[in-house]
MOPAC internal coordinates of N, CA, C and O (Angstrom, degrees):
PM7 1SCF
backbone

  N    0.0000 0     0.00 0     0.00 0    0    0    0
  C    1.4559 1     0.00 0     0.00 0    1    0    0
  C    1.5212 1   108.51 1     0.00 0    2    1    0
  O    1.2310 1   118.93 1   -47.08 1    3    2    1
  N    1.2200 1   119.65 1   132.92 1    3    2    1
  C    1.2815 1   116.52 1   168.05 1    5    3    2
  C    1.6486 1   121.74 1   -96.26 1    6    5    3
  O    1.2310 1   134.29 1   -55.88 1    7    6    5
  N    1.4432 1    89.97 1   124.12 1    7    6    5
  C    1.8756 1    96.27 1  -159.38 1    9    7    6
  C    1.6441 1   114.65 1   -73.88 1   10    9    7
  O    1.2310 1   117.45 1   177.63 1   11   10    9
  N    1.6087 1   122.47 1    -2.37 1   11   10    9
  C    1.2108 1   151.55 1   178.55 1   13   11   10
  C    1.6192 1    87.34 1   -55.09 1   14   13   11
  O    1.2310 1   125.30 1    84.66 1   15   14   13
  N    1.3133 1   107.43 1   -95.34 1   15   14   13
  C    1.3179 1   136.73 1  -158.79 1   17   15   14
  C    1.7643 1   107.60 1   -90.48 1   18   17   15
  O    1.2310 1   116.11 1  -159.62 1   19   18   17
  N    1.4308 1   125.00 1    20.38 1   19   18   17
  C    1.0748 1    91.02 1  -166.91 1   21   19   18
  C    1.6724 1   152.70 1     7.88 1   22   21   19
  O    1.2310 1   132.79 1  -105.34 1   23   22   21
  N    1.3661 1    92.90 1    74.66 1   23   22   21
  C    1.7529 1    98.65 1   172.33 1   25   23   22
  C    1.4795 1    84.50 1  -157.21 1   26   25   23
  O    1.2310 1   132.14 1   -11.63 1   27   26   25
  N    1.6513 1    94.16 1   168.37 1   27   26   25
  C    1.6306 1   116.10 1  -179.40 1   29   27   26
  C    1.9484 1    93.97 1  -102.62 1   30   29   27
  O    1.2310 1   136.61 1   -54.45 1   31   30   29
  N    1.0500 1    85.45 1   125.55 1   31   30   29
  C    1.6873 1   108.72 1   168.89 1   33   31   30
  C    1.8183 1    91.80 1   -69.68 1   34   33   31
  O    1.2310 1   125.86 1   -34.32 1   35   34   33
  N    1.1039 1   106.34 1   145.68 1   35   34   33
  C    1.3959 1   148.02 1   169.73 1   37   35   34
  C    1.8411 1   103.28 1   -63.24 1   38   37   35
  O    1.2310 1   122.23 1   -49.81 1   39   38   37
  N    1.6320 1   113.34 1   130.19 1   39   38   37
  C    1.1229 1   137.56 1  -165.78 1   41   39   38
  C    1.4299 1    82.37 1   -87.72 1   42   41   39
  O    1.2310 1   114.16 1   -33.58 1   43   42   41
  N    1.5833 1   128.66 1   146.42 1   43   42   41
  C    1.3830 1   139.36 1   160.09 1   45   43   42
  C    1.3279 1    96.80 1   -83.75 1   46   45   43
  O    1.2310 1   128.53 1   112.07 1   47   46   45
  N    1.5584 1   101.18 1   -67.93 1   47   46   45
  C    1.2509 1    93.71 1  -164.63 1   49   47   46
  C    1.7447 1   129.06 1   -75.26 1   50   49   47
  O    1.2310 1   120.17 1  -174.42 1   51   50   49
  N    1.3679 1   117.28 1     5.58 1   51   50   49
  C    1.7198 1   129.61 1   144.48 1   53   51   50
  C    1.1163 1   104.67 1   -57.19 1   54   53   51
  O    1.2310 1    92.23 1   169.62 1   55   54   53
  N    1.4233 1   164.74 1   -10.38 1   55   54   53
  C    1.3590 1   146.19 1  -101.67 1   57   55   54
  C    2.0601 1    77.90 1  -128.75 1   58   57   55
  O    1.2310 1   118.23 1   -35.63 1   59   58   57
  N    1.0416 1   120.97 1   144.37 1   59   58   57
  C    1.5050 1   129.32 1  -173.08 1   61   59   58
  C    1.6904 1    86.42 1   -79.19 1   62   61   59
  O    1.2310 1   121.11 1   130.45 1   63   62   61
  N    1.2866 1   115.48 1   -49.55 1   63   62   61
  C    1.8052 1   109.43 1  -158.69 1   65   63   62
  C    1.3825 1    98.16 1   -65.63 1   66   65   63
  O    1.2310 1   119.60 1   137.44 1   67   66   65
  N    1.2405 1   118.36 1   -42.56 1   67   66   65
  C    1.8605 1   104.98 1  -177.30 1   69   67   66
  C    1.4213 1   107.46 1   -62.55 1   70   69   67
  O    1.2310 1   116.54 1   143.07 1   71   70   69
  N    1.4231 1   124.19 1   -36.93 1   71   70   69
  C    1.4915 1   100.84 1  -172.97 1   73   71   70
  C    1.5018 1   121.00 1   -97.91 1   74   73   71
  O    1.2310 1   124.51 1  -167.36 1   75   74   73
  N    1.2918 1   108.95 1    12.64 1   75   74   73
  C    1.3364 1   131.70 1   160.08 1   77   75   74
  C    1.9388 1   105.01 1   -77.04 1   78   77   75
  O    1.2310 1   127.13 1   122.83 1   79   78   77
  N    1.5564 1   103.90 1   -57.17 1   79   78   77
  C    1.7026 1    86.22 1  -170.84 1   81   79   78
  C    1.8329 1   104.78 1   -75.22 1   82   81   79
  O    1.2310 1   125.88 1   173.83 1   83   82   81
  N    1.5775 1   106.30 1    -6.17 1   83   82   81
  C    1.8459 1    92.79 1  -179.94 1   85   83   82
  C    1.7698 1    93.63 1   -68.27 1   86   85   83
  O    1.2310 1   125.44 1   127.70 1   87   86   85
  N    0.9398 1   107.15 1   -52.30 1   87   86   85
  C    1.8014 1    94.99 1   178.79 1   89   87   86
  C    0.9039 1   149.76 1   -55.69 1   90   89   87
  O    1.2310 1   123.46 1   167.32 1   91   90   89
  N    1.6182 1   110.97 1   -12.68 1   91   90   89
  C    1.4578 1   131.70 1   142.23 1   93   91   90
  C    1.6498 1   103.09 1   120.63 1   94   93   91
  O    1.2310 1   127.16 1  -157.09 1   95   94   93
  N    1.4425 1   103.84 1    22.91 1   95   94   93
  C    1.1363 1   108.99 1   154.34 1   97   95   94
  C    1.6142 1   133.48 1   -69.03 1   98   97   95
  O    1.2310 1   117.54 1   -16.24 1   99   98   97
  N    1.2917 1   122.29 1   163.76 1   99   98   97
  C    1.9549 1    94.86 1  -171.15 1  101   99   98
  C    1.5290 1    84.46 1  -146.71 1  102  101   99
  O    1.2310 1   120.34 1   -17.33 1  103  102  101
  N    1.1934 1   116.96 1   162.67 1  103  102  101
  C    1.4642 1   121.15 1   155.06 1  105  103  102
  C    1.5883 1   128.43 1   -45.44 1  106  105  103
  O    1.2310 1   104.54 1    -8.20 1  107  106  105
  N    0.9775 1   146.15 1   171.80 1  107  106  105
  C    1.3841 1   121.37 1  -171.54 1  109  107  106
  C    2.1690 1    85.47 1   168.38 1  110  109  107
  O    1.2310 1   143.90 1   -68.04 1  111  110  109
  N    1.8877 1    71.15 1   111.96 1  111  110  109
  C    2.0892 1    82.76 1  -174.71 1  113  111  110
  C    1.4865 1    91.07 1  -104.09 1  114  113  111
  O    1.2310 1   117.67 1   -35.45 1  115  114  113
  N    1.0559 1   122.05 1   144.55 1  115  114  113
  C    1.8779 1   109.64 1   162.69 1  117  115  114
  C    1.8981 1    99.93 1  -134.75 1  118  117  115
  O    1.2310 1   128.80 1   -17.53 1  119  118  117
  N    0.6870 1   100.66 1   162.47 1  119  118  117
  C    1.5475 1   123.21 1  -149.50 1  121  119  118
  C    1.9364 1    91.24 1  -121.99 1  122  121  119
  O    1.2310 1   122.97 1   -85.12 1  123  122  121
  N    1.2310 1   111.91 1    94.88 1  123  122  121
  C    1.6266 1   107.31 1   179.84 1  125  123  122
  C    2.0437 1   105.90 1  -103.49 1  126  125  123
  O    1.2310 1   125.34 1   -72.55 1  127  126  125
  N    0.9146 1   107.36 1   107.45 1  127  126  125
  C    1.4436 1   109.47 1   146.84 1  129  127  126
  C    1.3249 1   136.80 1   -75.72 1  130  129  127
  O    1.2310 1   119.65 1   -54.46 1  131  130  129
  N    1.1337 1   118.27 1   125.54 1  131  130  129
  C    1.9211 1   106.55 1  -175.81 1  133  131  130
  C    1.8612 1   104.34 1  -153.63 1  134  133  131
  O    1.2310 1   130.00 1   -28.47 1  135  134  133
  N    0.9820 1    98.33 1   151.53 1  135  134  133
  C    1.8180 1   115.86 1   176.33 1  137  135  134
  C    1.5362 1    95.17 1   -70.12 1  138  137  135
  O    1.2310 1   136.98 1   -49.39 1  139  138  137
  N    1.5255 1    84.71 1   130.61 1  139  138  137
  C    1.4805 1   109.84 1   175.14 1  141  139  138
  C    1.7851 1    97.19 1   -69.51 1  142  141  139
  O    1.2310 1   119.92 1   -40.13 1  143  142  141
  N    1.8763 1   117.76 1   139.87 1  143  142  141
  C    1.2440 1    92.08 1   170.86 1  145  143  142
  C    1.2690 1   143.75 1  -110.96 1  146  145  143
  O    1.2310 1   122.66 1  -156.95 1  147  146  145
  N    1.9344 1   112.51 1    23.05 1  147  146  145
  C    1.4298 1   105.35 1   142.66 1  149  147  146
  C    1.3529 1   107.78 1  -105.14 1  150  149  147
  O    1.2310 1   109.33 1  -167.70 1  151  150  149
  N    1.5008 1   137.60 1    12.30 1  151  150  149
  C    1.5493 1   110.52 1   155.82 1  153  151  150
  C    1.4830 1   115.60 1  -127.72 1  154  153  151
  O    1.2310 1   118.28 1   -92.62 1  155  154  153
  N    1.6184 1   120.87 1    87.38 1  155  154  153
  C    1.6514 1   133.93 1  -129.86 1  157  155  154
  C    1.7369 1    71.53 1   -85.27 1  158  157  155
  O    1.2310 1   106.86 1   150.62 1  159  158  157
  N    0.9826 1   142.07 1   -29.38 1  159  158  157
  C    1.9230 1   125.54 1  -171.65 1  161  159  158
  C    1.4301 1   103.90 1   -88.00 1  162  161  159
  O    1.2310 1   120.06 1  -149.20 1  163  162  161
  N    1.5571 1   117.49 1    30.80 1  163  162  161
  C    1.2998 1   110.83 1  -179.34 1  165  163  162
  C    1.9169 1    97.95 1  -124.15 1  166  165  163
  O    1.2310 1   120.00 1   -48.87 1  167  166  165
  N    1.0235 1   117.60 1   131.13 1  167  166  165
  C    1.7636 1   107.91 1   162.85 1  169  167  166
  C    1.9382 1   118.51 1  -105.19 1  170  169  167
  O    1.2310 1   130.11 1   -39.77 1  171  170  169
  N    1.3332 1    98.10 1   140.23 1  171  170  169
  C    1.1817 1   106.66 1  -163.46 1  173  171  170
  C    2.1497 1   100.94 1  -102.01 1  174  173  171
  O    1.2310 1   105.90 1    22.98 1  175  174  173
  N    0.7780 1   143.77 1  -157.02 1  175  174  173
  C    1.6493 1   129.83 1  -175.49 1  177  175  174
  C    1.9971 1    76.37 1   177.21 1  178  177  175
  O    1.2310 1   135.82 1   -68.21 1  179  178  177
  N    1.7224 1    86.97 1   111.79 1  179  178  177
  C    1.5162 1   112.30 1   154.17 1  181  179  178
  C    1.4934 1   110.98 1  -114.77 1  182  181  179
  O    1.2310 1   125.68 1   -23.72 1  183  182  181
  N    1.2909 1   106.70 1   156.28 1  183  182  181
  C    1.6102 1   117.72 1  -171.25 1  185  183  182
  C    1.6013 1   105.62 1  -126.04 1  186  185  183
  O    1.2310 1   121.97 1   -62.68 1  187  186  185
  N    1.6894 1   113.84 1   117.32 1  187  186  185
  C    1.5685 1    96.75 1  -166.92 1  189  187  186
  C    2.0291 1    68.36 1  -120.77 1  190  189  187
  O    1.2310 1   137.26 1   -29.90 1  191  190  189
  N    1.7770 1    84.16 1   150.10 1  191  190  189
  C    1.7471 1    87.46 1   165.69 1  193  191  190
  C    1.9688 1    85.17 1  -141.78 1  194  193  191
  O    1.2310 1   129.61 1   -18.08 1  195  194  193
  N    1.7511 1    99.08 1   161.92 1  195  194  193
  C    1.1449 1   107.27 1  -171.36 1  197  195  194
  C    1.6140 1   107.33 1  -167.74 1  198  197  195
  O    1.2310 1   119.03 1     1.16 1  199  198  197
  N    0.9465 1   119.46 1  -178.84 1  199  198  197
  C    1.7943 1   118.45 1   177.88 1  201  199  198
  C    2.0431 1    81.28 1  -109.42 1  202  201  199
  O    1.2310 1   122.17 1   -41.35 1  203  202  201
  N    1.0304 1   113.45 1   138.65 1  203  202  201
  C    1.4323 1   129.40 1  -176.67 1  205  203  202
  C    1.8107 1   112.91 1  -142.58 1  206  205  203
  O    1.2310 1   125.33 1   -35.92 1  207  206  205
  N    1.1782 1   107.36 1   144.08 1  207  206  205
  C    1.5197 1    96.59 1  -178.60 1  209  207  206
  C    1.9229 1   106.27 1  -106.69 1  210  209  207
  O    1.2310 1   117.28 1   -77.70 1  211  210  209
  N    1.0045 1   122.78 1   102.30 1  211  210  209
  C    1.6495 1   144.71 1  -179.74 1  213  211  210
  C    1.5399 1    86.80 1   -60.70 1  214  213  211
  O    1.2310 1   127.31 1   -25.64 1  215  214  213
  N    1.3714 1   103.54 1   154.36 1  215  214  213
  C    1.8083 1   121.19 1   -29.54 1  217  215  214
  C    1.7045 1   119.56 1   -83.21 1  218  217  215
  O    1.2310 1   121.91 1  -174.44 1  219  218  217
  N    1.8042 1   113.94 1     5.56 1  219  218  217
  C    1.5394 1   104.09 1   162.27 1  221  219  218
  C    1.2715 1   101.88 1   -72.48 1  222  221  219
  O    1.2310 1    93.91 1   172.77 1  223  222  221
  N    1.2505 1   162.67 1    -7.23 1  223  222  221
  C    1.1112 1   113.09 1  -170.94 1  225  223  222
  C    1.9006 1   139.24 1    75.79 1  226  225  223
  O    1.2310 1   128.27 1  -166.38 1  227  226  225
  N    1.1386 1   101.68 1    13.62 1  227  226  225
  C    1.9440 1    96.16 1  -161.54 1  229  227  226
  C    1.5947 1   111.68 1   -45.83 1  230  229  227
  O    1.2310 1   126.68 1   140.03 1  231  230  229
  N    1.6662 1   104.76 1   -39.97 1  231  230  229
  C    1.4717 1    89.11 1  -160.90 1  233  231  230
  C    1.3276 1   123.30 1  -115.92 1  234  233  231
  O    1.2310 1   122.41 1  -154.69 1  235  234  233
  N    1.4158 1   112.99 1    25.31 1  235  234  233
  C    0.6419 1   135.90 1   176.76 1  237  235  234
  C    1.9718 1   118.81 1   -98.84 1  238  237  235
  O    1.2310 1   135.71 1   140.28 1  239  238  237
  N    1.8458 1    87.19 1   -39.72 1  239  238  237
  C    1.2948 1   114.46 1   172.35 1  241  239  238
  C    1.8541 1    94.26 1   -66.90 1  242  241  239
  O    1.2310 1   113.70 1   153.81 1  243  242  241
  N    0.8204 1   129.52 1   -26.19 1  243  242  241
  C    1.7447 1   123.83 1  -176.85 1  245  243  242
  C    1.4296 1    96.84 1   -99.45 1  246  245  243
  O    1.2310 1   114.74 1   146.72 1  247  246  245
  N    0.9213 1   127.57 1   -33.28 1  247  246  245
  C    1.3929 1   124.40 1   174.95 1  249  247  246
  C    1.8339 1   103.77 1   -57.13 1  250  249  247
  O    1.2310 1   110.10 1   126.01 1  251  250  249
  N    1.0474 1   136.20 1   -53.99 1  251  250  249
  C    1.5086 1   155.95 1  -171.64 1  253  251  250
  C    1.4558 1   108.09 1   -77.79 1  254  253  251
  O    1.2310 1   117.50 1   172.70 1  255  254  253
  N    1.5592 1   122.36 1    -7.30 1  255  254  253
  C    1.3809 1   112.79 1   178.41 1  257  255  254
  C    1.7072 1   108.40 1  -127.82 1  258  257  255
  O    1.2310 1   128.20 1   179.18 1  259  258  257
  N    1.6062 1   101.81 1    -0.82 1  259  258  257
  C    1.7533 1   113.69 1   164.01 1  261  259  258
  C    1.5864 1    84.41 1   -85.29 1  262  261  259
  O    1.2310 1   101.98 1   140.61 1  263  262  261
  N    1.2975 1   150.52 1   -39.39 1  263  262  261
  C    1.3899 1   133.15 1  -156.33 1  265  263  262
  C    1.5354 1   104.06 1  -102.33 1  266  265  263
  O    1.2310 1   115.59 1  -179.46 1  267  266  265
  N    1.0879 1   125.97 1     0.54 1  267  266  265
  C    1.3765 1   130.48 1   165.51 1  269  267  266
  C    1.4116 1   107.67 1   -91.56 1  270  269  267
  O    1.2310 1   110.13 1   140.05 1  271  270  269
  N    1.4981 1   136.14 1   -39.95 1  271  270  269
  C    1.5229 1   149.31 1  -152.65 1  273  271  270
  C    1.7186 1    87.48 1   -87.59 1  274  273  271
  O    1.2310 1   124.60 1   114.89 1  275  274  273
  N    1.5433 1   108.78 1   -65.11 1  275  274  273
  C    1.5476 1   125.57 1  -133.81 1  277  275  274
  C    1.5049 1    97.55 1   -94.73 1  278  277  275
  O    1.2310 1   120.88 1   137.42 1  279  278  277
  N    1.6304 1   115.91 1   -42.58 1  279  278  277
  C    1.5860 1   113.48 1   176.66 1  281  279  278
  C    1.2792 1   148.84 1   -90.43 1  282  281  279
  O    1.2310 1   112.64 1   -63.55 1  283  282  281
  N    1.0771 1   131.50 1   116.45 1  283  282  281
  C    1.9634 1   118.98 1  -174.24 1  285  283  282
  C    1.3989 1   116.10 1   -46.96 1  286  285  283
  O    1.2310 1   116.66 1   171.24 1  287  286  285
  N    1.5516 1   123.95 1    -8.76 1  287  286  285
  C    1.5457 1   112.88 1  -173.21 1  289  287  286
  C    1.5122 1   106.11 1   -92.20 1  290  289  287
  O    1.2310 1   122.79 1   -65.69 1  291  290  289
  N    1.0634 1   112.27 1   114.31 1  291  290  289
  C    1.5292 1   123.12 1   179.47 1  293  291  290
  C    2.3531 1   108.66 1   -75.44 1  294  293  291
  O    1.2310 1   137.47 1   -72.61 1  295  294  293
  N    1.4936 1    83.76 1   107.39 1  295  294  293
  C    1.4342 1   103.83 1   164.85 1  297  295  294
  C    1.5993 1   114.03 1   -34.48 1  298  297  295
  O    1.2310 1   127.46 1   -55.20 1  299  298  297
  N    1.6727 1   103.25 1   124.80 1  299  298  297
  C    1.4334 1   108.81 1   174.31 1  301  299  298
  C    1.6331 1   101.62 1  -106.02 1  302  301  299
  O    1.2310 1   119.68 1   116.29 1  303  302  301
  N    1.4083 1   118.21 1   -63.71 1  303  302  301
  C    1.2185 1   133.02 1  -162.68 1  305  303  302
  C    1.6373 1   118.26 1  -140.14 1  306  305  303
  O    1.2310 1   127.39 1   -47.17 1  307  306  305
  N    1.3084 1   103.37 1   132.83 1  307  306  305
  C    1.9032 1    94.46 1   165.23 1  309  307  306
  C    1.2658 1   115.05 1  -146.60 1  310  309  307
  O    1.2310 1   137.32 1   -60.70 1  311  310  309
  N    1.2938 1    84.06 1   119.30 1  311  310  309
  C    2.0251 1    96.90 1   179.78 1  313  311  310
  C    1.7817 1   109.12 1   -80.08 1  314  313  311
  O    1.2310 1   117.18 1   -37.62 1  315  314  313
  N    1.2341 1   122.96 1   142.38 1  315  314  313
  C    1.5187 1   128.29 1   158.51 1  317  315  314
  C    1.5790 1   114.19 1  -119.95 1  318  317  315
  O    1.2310 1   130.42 1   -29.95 1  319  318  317
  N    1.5755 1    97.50 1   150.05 1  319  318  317
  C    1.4940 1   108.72 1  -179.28 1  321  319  318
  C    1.3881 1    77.44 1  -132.05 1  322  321  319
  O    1.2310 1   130.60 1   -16.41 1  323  322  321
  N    1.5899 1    97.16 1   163.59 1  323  322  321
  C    1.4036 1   109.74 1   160.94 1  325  323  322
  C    1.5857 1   116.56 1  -157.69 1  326  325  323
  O    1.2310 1   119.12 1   -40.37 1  327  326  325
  N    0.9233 1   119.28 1   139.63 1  327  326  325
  C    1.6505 1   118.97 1  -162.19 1  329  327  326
  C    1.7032 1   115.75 1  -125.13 1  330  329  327
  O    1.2310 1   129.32 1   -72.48 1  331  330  329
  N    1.0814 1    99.64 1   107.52 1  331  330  329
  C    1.8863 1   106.94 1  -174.48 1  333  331  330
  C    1.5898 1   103.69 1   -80.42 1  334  333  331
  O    1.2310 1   130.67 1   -97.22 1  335  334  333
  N    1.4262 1    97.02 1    82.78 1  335  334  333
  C    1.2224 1   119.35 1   141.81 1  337  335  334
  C    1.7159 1   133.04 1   -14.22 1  338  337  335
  O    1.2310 1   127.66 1   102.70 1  339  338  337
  N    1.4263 1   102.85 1   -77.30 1  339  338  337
  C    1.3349 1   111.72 1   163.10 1  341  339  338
  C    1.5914 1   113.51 1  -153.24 1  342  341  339
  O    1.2310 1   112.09 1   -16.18 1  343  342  341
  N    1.0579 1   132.52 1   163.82 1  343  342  341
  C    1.3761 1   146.67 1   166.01 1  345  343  342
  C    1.3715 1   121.81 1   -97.63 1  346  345  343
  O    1.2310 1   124.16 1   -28.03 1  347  346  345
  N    1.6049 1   109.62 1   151.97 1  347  346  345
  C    1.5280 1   100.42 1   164.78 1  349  347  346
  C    1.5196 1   128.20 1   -49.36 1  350  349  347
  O    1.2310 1   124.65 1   149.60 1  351  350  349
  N    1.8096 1   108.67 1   -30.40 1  351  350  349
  C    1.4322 1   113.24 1  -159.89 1  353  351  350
  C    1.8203 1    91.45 1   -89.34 1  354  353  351
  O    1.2310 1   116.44 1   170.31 1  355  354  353
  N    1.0706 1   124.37 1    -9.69 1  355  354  353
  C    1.1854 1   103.24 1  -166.38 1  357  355  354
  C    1.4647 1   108.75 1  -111.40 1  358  357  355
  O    1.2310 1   117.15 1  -164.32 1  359  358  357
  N    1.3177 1   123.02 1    15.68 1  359  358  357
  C    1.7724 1   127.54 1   176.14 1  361  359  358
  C    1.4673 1   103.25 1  -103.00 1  362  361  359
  O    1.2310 1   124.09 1   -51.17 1  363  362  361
  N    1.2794 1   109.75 1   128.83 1  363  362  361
  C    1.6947 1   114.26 1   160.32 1  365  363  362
  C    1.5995 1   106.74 1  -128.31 1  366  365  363
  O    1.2310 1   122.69 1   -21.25 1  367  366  365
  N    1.0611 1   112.44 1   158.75 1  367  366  365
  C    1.7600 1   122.46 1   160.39 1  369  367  366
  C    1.3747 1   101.42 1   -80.07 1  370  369  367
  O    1.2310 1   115.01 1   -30.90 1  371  370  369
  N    1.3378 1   127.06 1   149.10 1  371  370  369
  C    1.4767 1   142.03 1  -172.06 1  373  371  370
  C    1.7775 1    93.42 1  -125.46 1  374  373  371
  O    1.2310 1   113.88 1   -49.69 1  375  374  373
  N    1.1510 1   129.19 1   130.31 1  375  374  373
  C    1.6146 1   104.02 1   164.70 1  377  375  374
  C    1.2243 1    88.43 1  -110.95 1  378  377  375
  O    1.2310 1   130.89 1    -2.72 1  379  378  377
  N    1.5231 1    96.58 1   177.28 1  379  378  377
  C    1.9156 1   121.55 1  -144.56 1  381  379  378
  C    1.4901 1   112.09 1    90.92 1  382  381  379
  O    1.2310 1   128.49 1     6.22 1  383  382  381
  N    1.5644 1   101.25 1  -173.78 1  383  382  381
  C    1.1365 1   148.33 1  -168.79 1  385  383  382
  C    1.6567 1   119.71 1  -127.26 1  386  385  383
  O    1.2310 1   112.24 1   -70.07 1  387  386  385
  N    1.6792 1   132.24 1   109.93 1  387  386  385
  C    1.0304 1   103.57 1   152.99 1  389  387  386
  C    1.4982 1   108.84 1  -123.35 1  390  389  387
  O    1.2310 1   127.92 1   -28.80 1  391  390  389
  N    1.5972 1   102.35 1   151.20 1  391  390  389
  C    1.4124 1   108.90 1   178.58 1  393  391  390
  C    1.7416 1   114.46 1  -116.00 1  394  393  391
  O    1.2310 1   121.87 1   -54.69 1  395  394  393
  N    1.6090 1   114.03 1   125.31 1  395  394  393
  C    1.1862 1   110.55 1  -179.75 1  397  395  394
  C    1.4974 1   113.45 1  -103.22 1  398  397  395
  O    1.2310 1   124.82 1   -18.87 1  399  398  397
  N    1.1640 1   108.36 1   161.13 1  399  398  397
  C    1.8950 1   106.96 1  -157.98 1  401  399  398
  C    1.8803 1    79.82 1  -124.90 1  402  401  399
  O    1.2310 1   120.10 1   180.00 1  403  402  401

C-alpha cells in the first residue's frame, strides 16, 4: 500500500497479459479487409487486435467465423502480425522497490 496516497498500487505480476504471454500467448494485430455490402467494388480495412496463441490462431480463427456466419461483409483479405511481447525465459520477479525522481 502506498501510505502517500492511500491506495494499493497494482500487482504486475496479477496482470492477465503477463500470464497470458508466460503461456505463450503473444499479441496478435490482424489487419481485415472486406467488401462493403452495398458497394462489393469498394474495400473497407478493419483492425482486430487480441492476445492469440501462434501459429493456430484460436481466437482469432473464431473471431473470422462469427464474421463469416453473423456478417453481410464478405471477406477479401487478412493480414496478421504478431509481436512477442515477452517469454517465459525472459520474466523474473526482482524484489524491492525502485523509485525515480
Amino acid at each position: 500500500m502506498d501510505q502517500k496516497l492511500g491506495q494499493t498500487q497494482p500487482d504486475p505480476v496479477q496482470s492477465p497479459e503477463i500470464w497470458l504471454a508466460l503461456r505463450g500467448y503473444r499479441l496478435t494485430t490482424a489487419e481485415i479487409l472486406y467488401h462493403l455490402p452495398d458497394h462489393p467494388a469498394l474495400l473497407q480495412s478493419y483492425i482486430w487486435q487480441n492476445w492469440d496463441h501462434a501459429p493456430k490462431f484460436p481466437c482469432l480463427k473464431a473471431f473470422l467465423d462469427f464474421w463469416r456466419r453473423d456478417l453481410d461483409a464478405r471477406l477479401h483479405s487478412v493480414r496478421i502480425g504478431v509481436a512477442d511481447v515477452m517469454g517465459p525465459g525472459q520474466w523474473r520477479n526482482l524484489p524491492g522497490l525502485l523509485t525515480l525522481q
